[in-house]
HTML snippet that shows the backbone in 3Dmol.js (N, CA, C, O; Angstrom):
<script src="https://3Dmol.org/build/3Dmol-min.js"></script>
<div id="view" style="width:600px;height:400px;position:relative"></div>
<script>
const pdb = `
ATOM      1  N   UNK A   1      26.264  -4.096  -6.509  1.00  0.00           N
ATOM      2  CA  UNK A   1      25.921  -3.437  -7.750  1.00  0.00           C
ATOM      3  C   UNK A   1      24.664  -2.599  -7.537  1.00  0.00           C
ATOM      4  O   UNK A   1      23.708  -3.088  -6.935  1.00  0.00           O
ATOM      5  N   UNK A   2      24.635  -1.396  -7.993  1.00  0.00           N
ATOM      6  CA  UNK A   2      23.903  -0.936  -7.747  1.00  0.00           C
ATOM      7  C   UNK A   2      23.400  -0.487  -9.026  1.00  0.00           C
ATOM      8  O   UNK A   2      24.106  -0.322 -10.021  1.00  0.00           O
ATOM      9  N   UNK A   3      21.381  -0.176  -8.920  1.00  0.00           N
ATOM     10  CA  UNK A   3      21.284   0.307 -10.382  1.00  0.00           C
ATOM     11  C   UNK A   3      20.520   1.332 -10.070  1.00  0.00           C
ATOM     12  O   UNK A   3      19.727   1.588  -9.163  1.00  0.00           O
ATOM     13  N   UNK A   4      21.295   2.364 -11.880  1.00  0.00           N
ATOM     14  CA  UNK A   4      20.898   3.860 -11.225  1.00  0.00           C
ATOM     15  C   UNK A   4      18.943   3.957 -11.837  1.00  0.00           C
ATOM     16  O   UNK A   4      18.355   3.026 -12.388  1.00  0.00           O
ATOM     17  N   UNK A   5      18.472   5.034 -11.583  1.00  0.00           N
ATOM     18  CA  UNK A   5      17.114   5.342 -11.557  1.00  0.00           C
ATOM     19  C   UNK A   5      16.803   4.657 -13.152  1.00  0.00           C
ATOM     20  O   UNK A   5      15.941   3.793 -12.994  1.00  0.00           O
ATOM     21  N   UNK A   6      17.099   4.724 -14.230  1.00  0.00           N
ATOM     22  CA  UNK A   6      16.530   4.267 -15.792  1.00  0.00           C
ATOM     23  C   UNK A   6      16.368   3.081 -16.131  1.00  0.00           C
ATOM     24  O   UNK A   6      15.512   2.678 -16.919  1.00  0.00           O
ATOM     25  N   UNK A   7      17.751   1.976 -15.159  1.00  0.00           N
ATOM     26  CA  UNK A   7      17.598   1.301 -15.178  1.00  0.00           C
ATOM     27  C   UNK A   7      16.403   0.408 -14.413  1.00  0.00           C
ATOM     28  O   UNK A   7      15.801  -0.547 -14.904  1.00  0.00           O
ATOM     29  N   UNK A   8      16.248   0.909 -13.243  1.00  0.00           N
ATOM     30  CA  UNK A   8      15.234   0.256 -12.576  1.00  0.00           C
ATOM     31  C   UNK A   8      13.424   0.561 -13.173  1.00  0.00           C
ATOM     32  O   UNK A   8      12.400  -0.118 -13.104  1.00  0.00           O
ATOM     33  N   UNK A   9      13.756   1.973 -13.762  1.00  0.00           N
ATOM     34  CA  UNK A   9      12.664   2.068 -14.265  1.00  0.00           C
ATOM     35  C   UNK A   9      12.001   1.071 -15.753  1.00  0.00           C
ATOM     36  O   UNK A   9      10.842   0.901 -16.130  1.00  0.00           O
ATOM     37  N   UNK A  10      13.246   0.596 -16.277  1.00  0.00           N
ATOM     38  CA  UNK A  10      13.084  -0.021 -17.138  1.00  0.00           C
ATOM     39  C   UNK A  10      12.323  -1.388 -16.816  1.00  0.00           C
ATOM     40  O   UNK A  10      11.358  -1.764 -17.482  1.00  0.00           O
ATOM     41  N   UNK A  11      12.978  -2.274 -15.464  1.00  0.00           N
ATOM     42  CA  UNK A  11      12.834  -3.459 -15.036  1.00  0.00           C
ATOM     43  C   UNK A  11      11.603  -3.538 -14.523  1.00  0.00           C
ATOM     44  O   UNK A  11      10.925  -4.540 -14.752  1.00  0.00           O
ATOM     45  N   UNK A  12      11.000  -2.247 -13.564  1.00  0.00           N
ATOM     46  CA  UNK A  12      10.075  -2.030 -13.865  1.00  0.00           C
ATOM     47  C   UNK A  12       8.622  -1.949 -14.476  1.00  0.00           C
ATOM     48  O   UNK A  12       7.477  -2.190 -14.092  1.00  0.00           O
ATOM     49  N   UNK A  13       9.263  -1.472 -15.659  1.00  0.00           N
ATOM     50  CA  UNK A  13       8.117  -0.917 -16.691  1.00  0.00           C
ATOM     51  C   UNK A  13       7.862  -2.548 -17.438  1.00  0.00           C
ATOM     52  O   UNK A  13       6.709  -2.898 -17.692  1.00  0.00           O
ATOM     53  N   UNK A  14       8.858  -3.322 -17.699  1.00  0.00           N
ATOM     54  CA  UNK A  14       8.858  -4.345 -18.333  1.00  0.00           C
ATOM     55  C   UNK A  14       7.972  -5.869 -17.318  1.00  0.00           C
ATOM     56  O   UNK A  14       7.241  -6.744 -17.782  1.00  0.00           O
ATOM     57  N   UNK A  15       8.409  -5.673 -15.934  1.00  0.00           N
ATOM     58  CA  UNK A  15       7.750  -6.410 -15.509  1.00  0.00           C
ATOM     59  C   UNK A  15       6.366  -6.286 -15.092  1.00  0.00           C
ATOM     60  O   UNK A  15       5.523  -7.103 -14.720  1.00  0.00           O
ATOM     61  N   UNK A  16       6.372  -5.114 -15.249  1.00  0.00           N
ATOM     62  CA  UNK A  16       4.500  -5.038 -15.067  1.00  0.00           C
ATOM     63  C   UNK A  16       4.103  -5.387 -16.419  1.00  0.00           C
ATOM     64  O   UNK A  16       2.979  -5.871 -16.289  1.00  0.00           O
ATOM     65  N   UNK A  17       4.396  -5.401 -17.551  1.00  0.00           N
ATOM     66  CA  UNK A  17       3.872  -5.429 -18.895  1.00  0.00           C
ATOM     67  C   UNK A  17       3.839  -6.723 -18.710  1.00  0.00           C
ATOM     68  O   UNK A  17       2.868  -7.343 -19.144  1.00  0.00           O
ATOM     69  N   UNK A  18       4.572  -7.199 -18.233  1.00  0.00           N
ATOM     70  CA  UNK A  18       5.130  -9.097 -18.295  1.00  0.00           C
ATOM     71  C   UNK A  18       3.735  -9.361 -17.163  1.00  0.00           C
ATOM     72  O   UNK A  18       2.914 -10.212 -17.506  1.00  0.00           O
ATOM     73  N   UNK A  19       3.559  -8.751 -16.085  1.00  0.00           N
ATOM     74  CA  UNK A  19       2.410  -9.666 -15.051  1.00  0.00           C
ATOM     75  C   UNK A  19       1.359  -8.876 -15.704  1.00  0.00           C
ATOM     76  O   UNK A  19       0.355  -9.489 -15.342  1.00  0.00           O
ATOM     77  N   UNK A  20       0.899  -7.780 -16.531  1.00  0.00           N
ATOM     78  CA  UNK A  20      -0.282  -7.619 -17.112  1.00  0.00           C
ATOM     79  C   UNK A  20      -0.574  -8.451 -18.115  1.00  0.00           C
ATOM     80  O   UNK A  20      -1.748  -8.575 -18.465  1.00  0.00           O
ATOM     81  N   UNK A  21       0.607  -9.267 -18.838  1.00  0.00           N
ATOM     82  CA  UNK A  21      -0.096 -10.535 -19.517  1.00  0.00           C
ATOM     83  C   UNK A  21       0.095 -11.985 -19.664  1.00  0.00           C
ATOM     84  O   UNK A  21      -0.039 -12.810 -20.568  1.00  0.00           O
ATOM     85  N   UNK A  22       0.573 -11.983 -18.047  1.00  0.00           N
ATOM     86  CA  UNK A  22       0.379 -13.295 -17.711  1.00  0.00           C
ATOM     87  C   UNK A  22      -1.228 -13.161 -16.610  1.00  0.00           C
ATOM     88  O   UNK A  22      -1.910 -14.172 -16.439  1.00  0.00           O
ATOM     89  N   UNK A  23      -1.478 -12.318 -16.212  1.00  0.00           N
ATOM     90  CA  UNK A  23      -2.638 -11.882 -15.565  1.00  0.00           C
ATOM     91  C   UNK A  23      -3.977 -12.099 -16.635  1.00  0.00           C
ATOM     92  O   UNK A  23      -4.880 -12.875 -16.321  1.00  0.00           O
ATOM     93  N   UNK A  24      -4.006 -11.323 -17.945  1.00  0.00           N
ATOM     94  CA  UNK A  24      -4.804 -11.751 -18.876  1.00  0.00           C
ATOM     95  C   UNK A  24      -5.185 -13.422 -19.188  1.00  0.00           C
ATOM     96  O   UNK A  24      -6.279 -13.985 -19.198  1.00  0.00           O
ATOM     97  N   UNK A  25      -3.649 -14.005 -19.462  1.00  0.00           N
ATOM     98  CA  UNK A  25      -3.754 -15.148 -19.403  1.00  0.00           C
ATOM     99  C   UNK A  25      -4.571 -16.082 -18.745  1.00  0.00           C
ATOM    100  O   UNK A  25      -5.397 -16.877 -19.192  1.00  0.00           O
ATOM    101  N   UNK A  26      -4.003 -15.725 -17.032  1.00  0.00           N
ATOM    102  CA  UNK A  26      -4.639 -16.421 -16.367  1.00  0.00           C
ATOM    103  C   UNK A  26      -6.294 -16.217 -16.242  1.00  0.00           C
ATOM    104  O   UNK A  26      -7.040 -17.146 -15.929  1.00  0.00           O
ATOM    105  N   UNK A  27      -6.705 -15.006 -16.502  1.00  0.00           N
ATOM    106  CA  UNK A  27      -8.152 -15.118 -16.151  1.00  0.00           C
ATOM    107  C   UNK A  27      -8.568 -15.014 -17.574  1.00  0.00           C
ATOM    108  O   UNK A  27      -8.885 -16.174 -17.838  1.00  0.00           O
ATOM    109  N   UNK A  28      -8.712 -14.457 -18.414  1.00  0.00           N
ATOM    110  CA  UNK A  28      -9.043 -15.002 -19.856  1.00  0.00           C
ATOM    111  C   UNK A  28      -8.872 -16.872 -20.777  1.00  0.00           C
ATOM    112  O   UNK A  28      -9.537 -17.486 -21.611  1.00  0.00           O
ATOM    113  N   UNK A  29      -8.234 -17.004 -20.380  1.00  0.00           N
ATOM    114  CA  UNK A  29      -7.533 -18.429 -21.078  1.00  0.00           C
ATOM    115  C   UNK A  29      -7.615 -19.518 -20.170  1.00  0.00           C
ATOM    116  O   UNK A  29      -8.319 -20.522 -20.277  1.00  0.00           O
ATOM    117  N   UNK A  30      -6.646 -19.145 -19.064  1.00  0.00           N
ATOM    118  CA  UNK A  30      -6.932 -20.328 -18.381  1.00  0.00           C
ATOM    119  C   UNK A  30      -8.184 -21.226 -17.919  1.00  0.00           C
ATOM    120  O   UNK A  30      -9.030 -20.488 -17.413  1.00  0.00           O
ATOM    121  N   UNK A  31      -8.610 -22.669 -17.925  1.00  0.00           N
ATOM    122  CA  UNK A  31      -8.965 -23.140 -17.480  1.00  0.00           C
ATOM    123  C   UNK A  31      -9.684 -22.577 -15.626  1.00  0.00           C
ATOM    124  O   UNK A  31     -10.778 -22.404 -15.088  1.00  0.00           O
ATOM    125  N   UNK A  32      -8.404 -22.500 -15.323  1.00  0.00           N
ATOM    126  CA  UNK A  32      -9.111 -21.912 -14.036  1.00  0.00           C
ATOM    127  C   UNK A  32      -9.122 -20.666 -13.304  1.00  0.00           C
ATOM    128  O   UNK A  32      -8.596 -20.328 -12.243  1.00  0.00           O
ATOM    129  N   UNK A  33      -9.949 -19.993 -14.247  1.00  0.00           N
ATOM    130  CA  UNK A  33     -10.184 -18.808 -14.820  1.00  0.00           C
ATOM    131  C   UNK A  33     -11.058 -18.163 -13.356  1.00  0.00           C
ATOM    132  O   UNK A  33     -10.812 -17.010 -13.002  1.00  0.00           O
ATOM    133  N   UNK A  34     -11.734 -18.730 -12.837  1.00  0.00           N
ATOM    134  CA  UNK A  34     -12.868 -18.252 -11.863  1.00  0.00           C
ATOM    135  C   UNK A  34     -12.239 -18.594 -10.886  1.00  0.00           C
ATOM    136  O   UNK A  34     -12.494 -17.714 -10.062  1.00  0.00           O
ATOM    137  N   UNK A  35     -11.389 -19.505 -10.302  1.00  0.00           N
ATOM    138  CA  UNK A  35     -10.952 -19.144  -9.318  1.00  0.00           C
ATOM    139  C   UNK A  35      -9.528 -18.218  -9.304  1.00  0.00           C
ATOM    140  O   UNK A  35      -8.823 -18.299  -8.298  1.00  0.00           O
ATOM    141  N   UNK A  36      -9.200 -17.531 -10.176  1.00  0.00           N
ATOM    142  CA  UNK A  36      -8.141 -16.729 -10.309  1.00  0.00           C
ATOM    143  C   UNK A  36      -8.710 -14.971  -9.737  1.00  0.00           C
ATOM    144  O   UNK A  36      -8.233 -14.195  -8.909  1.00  0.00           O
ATOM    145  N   UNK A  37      -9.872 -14.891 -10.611  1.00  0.00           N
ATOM    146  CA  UNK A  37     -10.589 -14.041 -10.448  1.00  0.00           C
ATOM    147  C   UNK A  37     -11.125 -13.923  -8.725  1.00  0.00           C
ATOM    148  O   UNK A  37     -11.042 -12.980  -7.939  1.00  0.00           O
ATOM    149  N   UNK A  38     -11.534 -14.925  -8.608  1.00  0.00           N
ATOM    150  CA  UNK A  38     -12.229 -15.086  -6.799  1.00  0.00           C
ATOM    151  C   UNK A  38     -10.871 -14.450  -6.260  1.00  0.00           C
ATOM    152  O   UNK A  38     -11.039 -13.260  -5.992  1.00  0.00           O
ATOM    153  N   UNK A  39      -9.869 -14.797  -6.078  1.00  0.00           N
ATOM    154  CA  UNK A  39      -8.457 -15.038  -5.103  1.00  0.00           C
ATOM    155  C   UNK A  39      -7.880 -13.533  -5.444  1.00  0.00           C
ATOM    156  O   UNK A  39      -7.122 -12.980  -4.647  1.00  0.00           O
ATOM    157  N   UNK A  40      -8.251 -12.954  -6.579  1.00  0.00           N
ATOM    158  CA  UNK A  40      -8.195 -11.604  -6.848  1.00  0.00           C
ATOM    159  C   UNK A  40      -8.893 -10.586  -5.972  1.00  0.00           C
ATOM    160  O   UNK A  40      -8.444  -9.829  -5.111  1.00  0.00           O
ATOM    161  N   UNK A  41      -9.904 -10.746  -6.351  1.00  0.00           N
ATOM    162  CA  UNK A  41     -10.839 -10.142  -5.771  1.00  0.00           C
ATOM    163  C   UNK A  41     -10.867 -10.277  -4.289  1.00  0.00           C
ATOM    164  O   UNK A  41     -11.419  -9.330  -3.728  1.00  0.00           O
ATOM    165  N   UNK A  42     -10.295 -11.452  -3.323  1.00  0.00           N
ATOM    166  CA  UNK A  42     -10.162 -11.522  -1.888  1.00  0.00           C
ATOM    167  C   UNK A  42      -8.981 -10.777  -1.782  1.00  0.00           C
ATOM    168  O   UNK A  42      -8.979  -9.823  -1.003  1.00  0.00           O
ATOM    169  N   UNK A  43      -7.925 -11.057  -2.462  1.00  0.00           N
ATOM    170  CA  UNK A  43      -6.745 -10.261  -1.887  1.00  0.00           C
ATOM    171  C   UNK A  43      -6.670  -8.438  -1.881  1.00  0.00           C
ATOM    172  O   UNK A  43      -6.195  -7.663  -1.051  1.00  0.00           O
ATOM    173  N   UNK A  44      -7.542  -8.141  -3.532  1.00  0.00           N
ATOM    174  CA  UNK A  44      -7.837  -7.093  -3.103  1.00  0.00           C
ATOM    175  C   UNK A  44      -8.600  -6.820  -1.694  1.00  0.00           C
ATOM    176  O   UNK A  44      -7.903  -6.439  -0.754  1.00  0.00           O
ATOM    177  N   UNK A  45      -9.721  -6.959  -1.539  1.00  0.00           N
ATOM    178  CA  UNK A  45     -10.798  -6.663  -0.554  1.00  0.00           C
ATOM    179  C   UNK A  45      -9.894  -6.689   0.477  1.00  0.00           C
ATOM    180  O   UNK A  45      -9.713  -5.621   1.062  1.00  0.00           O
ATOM    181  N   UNK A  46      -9.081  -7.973   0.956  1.00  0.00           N
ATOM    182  CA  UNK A  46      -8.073  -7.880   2.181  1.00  0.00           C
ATOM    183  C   UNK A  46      -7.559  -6.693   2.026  1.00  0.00           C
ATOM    184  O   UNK A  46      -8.105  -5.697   2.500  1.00  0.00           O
ATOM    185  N   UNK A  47      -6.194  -6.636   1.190  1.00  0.00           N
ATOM    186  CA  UNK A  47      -5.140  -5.208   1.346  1.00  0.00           C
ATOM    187  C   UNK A  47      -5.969  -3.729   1.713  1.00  0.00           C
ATOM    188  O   UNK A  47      -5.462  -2.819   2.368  1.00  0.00           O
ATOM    189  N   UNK A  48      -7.227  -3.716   1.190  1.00  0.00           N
ATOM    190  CA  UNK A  48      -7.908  -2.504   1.494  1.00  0.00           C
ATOM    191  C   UNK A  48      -8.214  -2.640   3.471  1.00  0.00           C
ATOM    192  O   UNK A  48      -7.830  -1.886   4.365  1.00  0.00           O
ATOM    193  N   UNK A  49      -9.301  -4.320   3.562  1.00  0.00           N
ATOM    194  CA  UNK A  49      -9.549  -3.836   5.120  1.00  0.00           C
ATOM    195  C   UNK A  49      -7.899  -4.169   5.871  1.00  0.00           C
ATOM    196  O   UNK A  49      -7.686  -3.765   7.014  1.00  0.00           O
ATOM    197  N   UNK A  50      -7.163  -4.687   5.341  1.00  0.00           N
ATOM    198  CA  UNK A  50      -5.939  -4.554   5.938  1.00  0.00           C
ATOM    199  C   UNK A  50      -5.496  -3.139   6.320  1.00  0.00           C
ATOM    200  O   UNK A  50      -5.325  -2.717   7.464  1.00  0.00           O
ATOM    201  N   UNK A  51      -5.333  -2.451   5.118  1.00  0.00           N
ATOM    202  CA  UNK A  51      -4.979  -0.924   5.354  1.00  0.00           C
ATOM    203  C   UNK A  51      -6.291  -0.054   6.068  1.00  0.00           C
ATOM    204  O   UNK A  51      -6.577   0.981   5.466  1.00  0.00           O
ATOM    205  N   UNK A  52      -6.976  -0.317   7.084  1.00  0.00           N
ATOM    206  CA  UNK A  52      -8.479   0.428   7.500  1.00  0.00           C
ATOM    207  C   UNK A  52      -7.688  -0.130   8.631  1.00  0.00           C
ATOM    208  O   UNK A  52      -7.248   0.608   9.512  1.00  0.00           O
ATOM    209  N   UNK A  53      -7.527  -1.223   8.626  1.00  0.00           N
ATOM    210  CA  UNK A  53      -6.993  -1.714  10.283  1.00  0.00           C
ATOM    211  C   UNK A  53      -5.843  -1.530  10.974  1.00  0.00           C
ATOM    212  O   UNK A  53      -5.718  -1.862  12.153  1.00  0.00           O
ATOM    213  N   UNK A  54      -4.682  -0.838  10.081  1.00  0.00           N
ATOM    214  CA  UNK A  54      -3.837  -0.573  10.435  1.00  0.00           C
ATOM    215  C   UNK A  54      -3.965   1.052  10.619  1.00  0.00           C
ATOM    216  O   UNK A  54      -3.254   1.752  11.340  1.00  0.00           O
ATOM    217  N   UNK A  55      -4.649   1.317  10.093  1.00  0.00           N
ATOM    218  CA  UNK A  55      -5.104   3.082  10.725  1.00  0.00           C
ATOM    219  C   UNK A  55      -6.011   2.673  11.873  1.00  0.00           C
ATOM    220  O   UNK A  55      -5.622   3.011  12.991  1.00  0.00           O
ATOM    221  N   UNK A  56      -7.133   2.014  11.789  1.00  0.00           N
ATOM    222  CA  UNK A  56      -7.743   1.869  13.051  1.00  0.00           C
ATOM    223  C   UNK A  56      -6.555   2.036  14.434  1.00  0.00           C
ATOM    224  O   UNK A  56      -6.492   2.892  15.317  1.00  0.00           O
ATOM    225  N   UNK A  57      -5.632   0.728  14.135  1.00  0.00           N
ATOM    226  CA  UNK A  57      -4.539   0.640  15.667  1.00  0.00           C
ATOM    227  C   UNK A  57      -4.037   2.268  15.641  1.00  0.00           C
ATOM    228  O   UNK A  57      -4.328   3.065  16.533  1.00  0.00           O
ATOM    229  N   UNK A  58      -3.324   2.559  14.588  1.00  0.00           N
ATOM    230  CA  UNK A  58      -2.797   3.983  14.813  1.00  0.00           C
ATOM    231  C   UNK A  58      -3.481   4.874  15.760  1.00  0.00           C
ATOM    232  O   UNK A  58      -3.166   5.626  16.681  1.00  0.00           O
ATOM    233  N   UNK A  59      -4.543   4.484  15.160  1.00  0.00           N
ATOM    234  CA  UNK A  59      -5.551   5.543  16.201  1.00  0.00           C
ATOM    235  C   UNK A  59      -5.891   5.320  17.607  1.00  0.00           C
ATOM    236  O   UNK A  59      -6.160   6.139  18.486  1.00  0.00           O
ATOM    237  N   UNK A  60      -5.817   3.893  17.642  1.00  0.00           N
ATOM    238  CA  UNK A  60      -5.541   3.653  19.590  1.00  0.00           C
ATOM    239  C   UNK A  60      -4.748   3.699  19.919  1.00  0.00           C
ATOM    240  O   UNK A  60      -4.773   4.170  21.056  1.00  0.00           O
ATOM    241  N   UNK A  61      -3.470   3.368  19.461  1.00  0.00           N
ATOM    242  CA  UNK A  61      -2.576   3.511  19.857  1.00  0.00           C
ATOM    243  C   UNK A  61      -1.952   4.903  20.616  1.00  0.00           C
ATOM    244  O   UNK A  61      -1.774   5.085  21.820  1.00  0.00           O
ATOM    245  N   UNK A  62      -1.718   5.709  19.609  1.00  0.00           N
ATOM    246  CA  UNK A  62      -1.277   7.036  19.346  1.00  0.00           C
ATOM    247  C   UNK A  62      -1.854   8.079  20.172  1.00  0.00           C
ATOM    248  O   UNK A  62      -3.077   8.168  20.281  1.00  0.00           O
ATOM    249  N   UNK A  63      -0.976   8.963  20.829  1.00  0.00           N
ATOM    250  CA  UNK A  63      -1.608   9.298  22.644  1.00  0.00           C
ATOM    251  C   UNK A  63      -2.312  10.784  21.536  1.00  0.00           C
ATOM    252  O   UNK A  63      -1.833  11.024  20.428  1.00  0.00           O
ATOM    253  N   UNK A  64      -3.299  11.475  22.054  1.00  0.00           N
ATOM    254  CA  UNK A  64      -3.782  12.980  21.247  1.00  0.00           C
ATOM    255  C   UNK A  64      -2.745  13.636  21.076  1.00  0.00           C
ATOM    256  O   UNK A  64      -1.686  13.144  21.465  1.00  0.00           O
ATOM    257  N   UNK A  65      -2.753  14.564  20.624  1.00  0.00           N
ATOM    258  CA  UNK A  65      -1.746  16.016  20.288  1.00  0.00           C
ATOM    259  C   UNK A  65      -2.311  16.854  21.628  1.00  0.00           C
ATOM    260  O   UNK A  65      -3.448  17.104  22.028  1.00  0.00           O
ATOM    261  N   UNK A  66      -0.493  17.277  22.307  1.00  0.00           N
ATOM    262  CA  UNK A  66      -1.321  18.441  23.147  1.00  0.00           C
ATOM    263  C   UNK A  66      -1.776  19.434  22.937  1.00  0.00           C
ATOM    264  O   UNK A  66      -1.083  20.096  22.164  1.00  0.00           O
ATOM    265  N   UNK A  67      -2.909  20.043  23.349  1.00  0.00           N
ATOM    266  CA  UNK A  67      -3.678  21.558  23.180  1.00  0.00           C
ATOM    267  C   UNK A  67      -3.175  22.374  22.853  1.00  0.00           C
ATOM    268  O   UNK A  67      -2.194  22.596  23.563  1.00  0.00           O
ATOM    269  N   UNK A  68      -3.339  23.263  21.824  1.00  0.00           N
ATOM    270  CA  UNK A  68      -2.709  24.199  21.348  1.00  0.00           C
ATOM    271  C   UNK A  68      -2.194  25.304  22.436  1.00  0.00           C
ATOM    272  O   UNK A  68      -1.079  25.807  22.568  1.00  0.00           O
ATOM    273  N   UNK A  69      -3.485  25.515  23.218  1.00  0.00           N
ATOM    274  CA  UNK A  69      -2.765  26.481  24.134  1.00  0.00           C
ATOM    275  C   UNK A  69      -2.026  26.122  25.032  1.00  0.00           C
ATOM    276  O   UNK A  69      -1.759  26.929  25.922  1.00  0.00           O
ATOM    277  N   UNK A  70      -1.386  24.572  25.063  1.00  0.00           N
ATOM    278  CA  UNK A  70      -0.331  24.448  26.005  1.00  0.00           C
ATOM    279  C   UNK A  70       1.161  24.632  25.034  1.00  0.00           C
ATOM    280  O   UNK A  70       2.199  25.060  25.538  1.00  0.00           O
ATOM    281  N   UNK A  71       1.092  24.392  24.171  1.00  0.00           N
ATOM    282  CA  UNK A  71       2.050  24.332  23.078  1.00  0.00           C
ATOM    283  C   UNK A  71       2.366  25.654  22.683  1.00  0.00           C
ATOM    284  O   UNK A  71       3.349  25.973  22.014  1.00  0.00           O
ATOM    285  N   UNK A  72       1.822  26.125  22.958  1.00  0.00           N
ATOM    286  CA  UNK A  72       2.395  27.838  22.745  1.00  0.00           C
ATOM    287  C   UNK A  72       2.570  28.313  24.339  1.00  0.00           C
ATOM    288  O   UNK A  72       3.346  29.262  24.455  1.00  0.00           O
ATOM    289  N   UNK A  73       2.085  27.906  25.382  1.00  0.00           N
ATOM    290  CA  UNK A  73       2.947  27.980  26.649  1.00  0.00           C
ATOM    291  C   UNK A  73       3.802  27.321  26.833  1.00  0.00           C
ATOM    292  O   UNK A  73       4.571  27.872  27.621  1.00  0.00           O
ATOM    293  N   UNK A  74       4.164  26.301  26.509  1.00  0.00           N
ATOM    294  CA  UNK A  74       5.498  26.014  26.915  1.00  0.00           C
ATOM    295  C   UNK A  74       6.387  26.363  25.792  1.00  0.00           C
ATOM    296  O   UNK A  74       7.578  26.143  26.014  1.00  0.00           O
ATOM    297  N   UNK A  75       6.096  26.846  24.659  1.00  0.00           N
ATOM    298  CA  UNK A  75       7.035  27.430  23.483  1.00  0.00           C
ATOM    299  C   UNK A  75       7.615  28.799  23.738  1.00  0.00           C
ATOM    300  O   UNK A  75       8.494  29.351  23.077  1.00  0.00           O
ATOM    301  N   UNK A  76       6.910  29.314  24.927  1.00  0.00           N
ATOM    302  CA  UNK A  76       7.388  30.896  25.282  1.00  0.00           C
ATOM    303  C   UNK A  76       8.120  30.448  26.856  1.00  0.00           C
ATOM    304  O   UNK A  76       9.188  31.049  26.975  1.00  0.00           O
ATOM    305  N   UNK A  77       7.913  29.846  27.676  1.00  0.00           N
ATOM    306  CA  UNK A  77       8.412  29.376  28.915  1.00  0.00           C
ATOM    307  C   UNK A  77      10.011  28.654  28.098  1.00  0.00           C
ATOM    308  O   UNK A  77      10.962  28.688  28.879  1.00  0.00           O
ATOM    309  N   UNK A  78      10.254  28.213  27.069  1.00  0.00           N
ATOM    310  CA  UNK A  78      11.474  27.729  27.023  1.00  0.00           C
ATOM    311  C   UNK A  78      12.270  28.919  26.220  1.00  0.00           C
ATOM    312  O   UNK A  78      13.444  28.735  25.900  1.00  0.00           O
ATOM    313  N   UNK A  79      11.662  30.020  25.937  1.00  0.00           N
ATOM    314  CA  UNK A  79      12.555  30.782  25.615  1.00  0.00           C
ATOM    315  C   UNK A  79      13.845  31.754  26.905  1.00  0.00           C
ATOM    316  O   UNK A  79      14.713  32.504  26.461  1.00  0.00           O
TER     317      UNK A  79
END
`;
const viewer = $3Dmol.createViewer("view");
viewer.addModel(pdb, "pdb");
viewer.setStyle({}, {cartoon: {color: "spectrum"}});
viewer.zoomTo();
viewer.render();
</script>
């Protein structure tokens, strides 16, 4: 089964409304309110140096771009 674009946008739109107030909940209401907030705040901070570190490897990884002026010699040599 497949669902077309309105529908998903719907399921969507509804479940973020649904974790924006069970999210309130939890750090407004709940009892354990401060450590909801802490575990927030780490997972953010992670996903960010997560995503710094996965560009970091890119960047060792990943051999340079060759020199422009070889790239236009060998773009006329294969003609």
């Amino acid at each position: 089964m497949v669902l077309d674009d309105k529908a998903l946008g719907y399921i969507v739109l509804i479940g973020s409304l649904l974790g924006i107030g069970f999210y309130f909940y939890l750090v407004f209401m709940s009892p354990q309110a401060r450590m909801v907030v802490q575990v927030s705040a780490f997972l953010a901070v992670a996903a960010v140096l997560l995503i710094l570190a996965w560009i970091g490897y890119t960047l060792i990884t990943t051999p340079p771009p060759l020199p422009l002026e070889d790239f236009v010699e060998e773009a006329s040599t294969d003609e």
